[in-house]
C-alpha positions as a Markdown table, in Angstrom:
| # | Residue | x | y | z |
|---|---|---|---|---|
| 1 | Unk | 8.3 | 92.0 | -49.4 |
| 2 | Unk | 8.3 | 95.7 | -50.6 |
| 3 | Unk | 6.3 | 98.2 | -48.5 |
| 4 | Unk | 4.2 | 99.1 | -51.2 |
| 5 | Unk | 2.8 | 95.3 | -51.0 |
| 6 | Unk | 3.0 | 95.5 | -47.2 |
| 7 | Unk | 0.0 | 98.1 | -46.9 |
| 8 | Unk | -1.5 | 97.2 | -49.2 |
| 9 | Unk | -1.6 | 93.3 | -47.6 |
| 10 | Unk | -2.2 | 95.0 | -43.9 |
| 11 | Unk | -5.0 | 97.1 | -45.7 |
| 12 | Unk | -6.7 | 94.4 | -47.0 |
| 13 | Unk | -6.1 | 92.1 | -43.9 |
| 14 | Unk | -7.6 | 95.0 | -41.7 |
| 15 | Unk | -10.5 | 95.3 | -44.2 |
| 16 | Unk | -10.7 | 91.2 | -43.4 |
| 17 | Unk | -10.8 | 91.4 | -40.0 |
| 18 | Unk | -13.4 | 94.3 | -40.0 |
| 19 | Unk | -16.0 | 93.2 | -42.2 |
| 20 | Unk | -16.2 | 89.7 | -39.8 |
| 21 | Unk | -16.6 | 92.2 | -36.9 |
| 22 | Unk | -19.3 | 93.3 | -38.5 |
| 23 | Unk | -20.4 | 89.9 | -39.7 |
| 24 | Unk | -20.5 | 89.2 | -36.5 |
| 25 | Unk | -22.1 | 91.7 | -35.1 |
| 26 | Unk | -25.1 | 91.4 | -37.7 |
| 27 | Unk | -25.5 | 87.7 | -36.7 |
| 28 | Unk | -25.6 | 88.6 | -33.2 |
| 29 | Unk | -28.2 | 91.5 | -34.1 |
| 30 | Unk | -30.3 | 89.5 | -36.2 |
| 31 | Unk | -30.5 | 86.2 | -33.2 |
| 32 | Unk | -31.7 | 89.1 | -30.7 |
| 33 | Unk | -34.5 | 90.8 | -32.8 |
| 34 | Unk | -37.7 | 90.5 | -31.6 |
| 35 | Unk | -40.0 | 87.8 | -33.0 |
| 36 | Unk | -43.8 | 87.1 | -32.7 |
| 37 | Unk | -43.9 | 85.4 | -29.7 |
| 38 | Unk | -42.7 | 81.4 | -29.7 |
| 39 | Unk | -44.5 | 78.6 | -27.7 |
| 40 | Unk | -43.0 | 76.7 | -25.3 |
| 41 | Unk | -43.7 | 73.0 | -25.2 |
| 42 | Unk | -43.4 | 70.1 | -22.5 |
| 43 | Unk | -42.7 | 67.0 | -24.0 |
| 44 | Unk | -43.0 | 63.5 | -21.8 |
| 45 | Unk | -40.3 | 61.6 | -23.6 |
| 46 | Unk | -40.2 | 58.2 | -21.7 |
| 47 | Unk | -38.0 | 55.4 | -23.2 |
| 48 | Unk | -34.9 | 56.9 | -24.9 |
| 49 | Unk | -35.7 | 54.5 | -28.3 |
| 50 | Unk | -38.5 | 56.8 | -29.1 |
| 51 | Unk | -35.6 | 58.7 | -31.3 |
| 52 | Unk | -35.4 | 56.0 | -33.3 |
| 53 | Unk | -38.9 | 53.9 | -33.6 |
| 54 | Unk | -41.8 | 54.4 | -35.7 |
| 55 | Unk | -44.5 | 55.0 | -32.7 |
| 56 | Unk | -47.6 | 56.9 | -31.7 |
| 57 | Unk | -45.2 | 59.2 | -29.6 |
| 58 | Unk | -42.4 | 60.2 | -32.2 |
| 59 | Unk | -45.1 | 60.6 | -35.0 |
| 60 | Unk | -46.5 | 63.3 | -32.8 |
| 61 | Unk | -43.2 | 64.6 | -32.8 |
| 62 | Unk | -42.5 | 65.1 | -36.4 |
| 63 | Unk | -45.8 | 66.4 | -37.0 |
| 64 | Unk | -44.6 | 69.0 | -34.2 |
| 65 | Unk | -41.7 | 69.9 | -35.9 |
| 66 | Unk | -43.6 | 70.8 | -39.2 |
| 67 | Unk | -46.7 | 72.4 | -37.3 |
| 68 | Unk | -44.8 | 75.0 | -34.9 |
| 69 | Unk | -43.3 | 78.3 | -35.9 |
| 70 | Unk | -39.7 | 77.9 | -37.3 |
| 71 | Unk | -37.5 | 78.9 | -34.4 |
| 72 | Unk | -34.2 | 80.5 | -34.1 |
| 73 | Unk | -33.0 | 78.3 | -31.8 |
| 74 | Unk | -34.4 | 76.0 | -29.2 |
| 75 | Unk | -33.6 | 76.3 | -25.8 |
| 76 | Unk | -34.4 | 72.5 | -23.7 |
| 77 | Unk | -34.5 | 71.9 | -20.3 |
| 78 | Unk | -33.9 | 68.5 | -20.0 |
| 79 | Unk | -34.6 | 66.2 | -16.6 |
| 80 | Unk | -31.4 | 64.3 | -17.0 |
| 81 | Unk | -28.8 | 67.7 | -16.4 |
| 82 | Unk | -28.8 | 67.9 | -13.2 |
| 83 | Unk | -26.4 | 70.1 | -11.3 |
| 84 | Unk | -26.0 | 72.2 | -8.1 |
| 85 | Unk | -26.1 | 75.7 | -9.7 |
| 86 | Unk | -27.5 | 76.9 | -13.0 |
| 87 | Unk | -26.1 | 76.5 | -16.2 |
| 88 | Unk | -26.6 | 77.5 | -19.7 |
| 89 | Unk | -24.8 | 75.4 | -22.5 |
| 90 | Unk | -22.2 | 77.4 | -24.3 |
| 91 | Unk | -20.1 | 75.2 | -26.7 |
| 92 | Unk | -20.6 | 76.2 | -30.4 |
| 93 | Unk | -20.8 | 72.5 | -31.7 |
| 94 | Unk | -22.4 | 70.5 | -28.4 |
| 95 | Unk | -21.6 | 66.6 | -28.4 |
| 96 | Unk | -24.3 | 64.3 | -28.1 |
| 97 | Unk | -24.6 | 62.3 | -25.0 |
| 98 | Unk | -25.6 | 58.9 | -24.8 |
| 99 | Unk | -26.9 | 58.9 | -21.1 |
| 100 | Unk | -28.5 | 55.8 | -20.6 |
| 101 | Unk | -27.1 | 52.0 | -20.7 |
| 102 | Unk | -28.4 | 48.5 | -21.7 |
| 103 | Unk | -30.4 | 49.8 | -25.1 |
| 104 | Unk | -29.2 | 48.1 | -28.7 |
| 105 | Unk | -26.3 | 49.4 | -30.2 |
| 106 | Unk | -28.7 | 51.0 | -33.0 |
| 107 | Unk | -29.4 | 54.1 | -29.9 |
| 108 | Unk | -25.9 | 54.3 | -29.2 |
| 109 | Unk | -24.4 | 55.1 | -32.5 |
| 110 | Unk | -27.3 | 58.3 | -32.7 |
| 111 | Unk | -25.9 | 61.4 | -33.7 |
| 112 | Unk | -27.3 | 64.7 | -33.2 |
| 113 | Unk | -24.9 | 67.4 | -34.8 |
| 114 | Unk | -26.7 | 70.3 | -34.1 |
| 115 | Unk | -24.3 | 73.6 | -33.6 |
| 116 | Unk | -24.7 | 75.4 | -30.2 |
| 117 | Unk | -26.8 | 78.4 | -30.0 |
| 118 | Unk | -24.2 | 80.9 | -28.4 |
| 119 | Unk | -25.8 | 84.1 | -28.7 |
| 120 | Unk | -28.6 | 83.3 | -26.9 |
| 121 | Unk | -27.0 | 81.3 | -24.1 |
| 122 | Unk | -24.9 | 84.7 | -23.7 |
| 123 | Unk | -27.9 | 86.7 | -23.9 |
| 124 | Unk | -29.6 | 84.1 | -21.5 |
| 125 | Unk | -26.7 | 85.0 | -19.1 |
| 126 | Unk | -26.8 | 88.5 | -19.1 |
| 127 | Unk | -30.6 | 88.6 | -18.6 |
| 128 | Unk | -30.9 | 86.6 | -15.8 |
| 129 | Unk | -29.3 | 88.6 | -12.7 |
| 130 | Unk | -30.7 | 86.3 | -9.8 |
| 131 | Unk | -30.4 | 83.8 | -9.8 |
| 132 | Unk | -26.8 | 83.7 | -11.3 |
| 133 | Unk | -26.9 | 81.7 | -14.7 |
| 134 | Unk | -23.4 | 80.0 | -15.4 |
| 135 | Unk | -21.7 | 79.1 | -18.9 |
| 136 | Unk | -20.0 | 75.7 | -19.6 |
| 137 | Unk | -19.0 | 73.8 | -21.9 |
| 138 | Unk | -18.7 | 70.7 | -20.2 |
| 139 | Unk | -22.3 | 69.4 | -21.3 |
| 140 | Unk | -24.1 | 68.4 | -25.1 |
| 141 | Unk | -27.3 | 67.4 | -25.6 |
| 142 | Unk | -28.4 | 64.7 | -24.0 |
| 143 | Unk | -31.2 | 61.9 | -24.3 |
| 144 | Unk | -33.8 | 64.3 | -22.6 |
| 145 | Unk | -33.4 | 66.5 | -25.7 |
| 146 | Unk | -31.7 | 64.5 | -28.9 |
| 147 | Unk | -34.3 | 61.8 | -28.3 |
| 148 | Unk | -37.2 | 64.2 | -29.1 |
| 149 | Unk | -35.1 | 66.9 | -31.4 |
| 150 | Unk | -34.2 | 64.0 | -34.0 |
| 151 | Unk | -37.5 | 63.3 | -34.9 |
| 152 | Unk | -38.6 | 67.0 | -34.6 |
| 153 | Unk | -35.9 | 68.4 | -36.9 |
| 154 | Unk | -33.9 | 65.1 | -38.3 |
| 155 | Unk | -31.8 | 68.0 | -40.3 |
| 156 | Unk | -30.0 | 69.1 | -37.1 |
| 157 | Unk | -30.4 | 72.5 | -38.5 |
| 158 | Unk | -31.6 | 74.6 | -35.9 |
| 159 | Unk | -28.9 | 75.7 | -32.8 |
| 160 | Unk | -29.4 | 74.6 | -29.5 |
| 161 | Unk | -28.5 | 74.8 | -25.9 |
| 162 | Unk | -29.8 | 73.7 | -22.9 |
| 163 | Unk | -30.6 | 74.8 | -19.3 |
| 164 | Unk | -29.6 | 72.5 | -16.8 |
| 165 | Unk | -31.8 | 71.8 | -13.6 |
| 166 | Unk | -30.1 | 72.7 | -10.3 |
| 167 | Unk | -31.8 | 70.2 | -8.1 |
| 168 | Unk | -30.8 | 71.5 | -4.9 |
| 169 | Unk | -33.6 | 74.5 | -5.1 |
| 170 | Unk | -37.0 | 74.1 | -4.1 |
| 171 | Unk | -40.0 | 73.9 | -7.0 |
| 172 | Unk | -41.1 | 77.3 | -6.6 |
| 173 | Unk | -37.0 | 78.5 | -7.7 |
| 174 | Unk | -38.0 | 76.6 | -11.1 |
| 175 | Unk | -41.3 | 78.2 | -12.0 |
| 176 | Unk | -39.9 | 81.7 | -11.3 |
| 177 | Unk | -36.8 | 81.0 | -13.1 |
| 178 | Unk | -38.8 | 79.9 | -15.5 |
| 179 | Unk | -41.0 | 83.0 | -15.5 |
| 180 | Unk | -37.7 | 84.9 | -16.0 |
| 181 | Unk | -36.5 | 83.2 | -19.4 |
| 182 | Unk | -39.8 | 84.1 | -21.2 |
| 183 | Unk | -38.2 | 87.2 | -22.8 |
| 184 | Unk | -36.5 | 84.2 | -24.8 |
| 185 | Unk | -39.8 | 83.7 | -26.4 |
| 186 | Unk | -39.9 | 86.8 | -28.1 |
| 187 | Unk | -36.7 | 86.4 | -29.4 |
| 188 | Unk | -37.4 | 83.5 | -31.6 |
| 189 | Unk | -36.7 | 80.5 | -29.5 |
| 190 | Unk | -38.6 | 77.5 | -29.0 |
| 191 | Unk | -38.3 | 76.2 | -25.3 |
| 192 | Unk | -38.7 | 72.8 | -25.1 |
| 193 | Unk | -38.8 | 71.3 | -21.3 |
| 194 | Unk | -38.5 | 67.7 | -21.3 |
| 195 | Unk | -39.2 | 65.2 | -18.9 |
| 196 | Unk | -42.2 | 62.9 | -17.7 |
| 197 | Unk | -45.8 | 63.4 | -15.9 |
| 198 | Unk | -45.5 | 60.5 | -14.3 |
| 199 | Unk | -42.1 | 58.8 | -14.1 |
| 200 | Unk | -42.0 | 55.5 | -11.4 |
| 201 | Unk | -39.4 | 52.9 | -13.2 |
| 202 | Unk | -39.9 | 50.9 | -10.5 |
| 203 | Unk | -43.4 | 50.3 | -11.0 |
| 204 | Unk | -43.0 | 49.5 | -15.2 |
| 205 | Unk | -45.1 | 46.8 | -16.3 |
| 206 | Unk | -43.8 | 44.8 | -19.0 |
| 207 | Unk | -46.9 | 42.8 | -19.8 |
| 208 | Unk | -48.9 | 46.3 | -19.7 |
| 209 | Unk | -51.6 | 47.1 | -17.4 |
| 210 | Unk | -52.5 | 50.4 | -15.5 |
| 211 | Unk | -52.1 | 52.0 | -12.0 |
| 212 | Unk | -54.8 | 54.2 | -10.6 |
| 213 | Unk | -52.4 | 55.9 | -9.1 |
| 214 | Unk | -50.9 | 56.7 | -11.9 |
| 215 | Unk | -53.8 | 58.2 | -14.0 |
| 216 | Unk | -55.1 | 59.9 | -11.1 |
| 217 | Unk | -51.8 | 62.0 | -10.9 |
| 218 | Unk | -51.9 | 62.5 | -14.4 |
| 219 | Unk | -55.4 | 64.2 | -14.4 |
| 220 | Unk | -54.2 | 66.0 | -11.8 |
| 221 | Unk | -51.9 | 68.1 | -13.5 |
| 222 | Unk | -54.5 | 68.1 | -16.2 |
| 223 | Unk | -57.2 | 69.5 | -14.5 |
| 224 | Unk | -54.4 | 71.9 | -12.5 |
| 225 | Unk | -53.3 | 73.3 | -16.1 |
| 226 | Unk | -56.4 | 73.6 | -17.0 |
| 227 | Unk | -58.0 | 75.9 | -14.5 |
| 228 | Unk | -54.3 | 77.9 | -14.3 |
| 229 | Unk | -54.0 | 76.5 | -10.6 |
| 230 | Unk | -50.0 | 76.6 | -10.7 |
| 231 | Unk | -49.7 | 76.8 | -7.2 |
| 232 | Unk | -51.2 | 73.1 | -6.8 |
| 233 | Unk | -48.3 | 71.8 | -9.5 |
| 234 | Unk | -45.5 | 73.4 | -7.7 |
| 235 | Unk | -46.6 | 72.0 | -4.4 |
| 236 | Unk | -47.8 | 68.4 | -5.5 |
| 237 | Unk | -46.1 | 67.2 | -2.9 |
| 238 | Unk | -49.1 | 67.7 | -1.0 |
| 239 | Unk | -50.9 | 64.9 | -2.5 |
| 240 | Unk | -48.8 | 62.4 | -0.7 |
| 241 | Unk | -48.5 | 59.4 | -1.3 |
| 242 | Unk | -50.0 | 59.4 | -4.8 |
| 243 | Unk | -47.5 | 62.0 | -5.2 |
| 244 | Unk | -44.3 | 59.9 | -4.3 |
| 245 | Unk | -45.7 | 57.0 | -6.4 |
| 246 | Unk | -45.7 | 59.1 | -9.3 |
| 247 | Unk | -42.9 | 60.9 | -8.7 |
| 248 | Unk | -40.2 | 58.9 | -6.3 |
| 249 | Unk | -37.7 | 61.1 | -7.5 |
| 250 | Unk | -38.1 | 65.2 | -8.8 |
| 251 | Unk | -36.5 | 65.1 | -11.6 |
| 252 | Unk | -38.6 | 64.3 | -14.5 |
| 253 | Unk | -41.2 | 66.2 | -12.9 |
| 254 | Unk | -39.4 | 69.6 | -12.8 |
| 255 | Unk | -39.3 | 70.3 | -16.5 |
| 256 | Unk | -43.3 | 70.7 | -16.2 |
| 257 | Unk | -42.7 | 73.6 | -13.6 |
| 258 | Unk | -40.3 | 75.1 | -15.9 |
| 259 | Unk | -42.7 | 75.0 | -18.9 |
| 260 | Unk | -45.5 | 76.5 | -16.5 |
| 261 | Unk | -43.6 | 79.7 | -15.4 |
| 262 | Unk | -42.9 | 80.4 | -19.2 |
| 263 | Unk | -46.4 | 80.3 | -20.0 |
| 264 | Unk | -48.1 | 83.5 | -19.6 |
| 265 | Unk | -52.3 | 84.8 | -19.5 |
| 266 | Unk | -52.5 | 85.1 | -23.1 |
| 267 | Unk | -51.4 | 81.9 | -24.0 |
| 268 | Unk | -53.6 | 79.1 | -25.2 |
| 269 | Unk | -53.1 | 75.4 | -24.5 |
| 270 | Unk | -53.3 | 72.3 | -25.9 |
| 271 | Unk | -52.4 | 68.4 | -24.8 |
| 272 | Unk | -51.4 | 65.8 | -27.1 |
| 273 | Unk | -49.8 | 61.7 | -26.3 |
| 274 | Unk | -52.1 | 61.4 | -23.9 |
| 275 | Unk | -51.0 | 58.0 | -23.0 |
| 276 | Unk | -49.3 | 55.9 | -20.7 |
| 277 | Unk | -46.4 | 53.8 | -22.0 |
| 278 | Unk | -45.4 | 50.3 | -19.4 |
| 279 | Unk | -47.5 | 51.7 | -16.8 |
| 280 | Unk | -45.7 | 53.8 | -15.0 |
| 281 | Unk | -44.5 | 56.5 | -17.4 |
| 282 | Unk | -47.0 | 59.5 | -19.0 |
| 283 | Unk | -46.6 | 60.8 | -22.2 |
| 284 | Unk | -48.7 | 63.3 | -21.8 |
| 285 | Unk | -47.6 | 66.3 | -23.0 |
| 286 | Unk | -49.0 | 70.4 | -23.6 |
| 287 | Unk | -47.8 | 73.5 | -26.0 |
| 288 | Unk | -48.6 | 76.7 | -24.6 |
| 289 | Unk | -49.0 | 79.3 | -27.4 |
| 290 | Unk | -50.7 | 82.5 | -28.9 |
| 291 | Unk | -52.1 | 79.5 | -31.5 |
| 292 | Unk | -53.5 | 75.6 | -31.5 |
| 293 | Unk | -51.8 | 73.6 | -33.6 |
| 294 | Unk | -53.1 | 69.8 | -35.7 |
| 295 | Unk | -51.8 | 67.4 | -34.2 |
């Protein structure tokens, strides 16, 4: 190669490589601008074929999709990551975990190819000081999330990470962490915590039916968002045993304290699948938002 052609190929290599840094460095300016502020939404999403049936519940969902501000991204806190620790999502193309067993074949060969929002799990990183918010890459997106995204946004077109739930803290760690991730909000990120009102598998009823138990938990947390009386959701324990029936376990209950903290004074809210599903399992579910949505 004559020298000549040698600059001018390192020239034009160098111009290569500095017009992706800048590239780069537009994308990452353009994912951290400030937005109008996004809403933050708790979805129950029971039974894992909700992804892929024609119901009540995943109708809701779709018309969710259309109705809400386009986002960014979407952030999801999903009741089945849970770890001791917590961690953002990192991977730029997450896989999509099938984290359930004994469901037709149909659920396992769902796909949800949406790339990984980066940026923001960086920025998440950074913002959070204490407590310490940890990278991996060793998680997707799993049912908690894809089961309610695919009928959201059946394009896969919007990035997404998620937030595990480091169940080793007590409830009030979730609502102040989540308290700490509303900057997000205003950053063009929907934040989508995923998991159950009520949640006893034990107690399903096949043939259908109802518990008292049951809806008197769920009005509960109705009538404790309604009057802003967080206090009474992050301890709920205190309710006993109507408590432990609805909740024998923390972790699809979580999500709701998550989706609490990110609310803030100004924001308006709204219910929708208001209904029970096998007895034991709410749908119920809330947006918090500047605006009320048709749904």
């Amino acid at each position: 190669m004559q020298r000549k052609e040698f600059i001018k190929l390192s020239s034009s290599l160098s111009f290569y490589t500095a017009m992706q840094k800048i590239e780069a460095f537009g994308q990452d300016m353009t994912d951290l601008r400030s937005t109008p502020k996004m809403p933050v939404v708790f979805i129950g999403h029971g039974n894992p074929m909700n992804a892929i049936l024609d119901n009540t519940f995943s109708r809701t969902w779709k018309t969710l999709g259309k109705e809400l501000p386009h986002p960014k991204a979407i952030l999801c806190i999903s009741a089945h990551w849970l770890t001791r620790g917590s961690f953002v999502t990192t991977n730029a193309h997450p896989k999509t975990i099938h984290d359930f067993g004994g469901f037709p074949d149909d659920l396992f060969r769902q796909q949800y190819p949406a790339q990984g929002a980066v940026n923001f799990a960086n920025d998440t990183i950074k913002a959070i000081k204490e407590p310490q918010i940890h990278g991996t890459e060793e998680w997707g997106l799993d049912h908690g999330t894809w089961s309610v995204l695919k009928p959201m946004y059946p394009m896969a077109d919007i990035p997404v990470f998620q937030l595990s739930i480091d169940y080793y803290q007590p409830l009030q760690y979730h609502f102040d962490l989540g308290q700490q991730l509303q900057f997000l909000r205003t950053k063009g990120v929907l934040i989508i915590a995923s998991g159950n009102v009520v949640h006893n598998l034990q107690k399903v009823k096949w043939e259908g039916g109802d518990y008292d138990w049951a809806h008197t938990f769920d009005e509960f947390v109705k009538n404790s968002i309604d009057a802003h009386q967080y206090n009474e959701l992050i301890n709920y324990q205190k309710l006993g045993s109507i408590a432990s029936l609805a909740h024998p376990s923390n972790d699809h209950y979580i999500p709701l304290l998550y989706a609490i903290g990110l609310s803030d004074k100004n924001d308006k809210h709204q219910f929708f699948n208001n209904q029970f599903d096998l007895a034991s399992v709410s749908m119920k579910s809330v947006i918090f938002s500047p605006d009320l949505y048709e749904l």
